[in-house]
C-alpha positions in Angstrom: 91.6 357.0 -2.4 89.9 354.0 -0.6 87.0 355.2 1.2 85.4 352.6 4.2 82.3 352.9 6.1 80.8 351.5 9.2 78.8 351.3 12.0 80.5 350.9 15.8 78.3 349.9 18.9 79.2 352.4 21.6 78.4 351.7 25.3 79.3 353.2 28.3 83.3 351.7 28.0 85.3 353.9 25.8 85.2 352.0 22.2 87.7 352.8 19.5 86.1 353.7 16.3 88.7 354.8 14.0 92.5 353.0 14.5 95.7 353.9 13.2 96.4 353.4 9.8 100.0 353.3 7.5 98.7 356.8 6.3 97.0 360.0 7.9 93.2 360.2 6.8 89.8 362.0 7.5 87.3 360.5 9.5 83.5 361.8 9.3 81.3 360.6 12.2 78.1 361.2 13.1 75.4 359.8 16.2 73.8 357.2 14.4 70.9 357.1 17.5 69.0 359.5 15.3 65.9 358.8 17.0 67.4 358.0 20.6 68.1 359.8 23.6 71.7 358.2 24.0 74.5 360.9 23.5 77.7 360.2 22.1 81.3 361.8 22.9 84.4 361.5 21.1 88.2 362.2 21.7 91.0 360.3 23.0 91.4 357.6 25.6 90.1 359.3 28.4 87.0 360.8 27.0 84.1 361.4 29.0 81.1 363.7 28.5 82.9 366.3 30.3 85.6 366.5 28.0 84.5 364.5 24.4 83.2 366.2 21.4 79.3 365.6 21.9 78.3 363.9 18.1 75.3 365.5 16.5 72.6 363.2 15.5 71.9 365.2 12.5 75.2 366.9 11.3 78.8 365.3 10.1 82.2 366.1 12.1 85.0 365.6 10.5 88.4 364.9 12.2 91.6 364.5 10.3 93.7 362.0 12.0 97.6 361.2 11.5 99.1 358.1 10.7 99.2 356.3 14.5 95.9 358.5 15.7 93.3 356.7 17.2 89.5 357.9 17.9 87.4 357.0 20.5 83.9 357.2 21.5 81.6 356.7 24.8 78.3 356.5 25.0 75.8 357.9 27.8 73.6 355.3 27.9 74.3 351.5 27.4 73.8 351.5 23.6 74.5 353.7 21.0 75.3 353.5 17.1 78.2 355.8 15.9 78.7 355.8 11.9 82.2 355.8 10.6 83.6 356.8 7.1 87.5 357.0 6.8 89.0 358.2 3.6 92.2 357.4 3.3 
C-alpha cells in the first residue's frame, strides 16, 4: 500500500491537491499554516469558504476519494501550505 506525502501551496485560485488516481484512496489533509492566520477550504471545483470544508490547523480530515475524484483547496489569503498524504 504505497503511501505519498506532500506539501501544496494554496492561494486564493482553487489548487488541486489530490488528483485522480487508477485506484480509489484516502487522503488526510491538514492546514499546514499552523502558526498563520490564512484559512484553508476544501471540496470540489467550485469551493469557496462559503461552501469548503474549513481545514484545522491542528487536527487531520480524512476524505476517501474514488478512482477519478479530485480534491481541491483555496486559500483566504494569498499563501497558504496544505499537507497531503494519500494512501493508496
Amino acid at each position: 500500500m504505497p503511501v505519498t506525502n506532500s506539501a501544496v501551496s494554496v492561494g486564493t485560485a482553487i489548487t488541486q491537491i489530490s488528483g485522480p488516481s487508477l485506484d480509489a484512496k484516502l487522503v488526510y489533509v491538514q492546514d499546514g499554516d499552523f502558526d498563520g492566520d490564512t484559512a484553508v477550504y476544501v471540496g470540489g471545483t467550485g469551493v469557496t469558504a462559503a461552501n469548503g470544508v474549513k481545514l484545522s490547523k491542528t487536527n487531520v480530515i480524512v476524505f476517501q476519494l474514488n478512482a477519478d475524484d479530485v480534491l481541491y483547496a483555496r486559500g483566504s489569503g494569498a499563501t497558504a501550505s496544505v499537507r497531503v498524504t494519500e494512501v493508496k
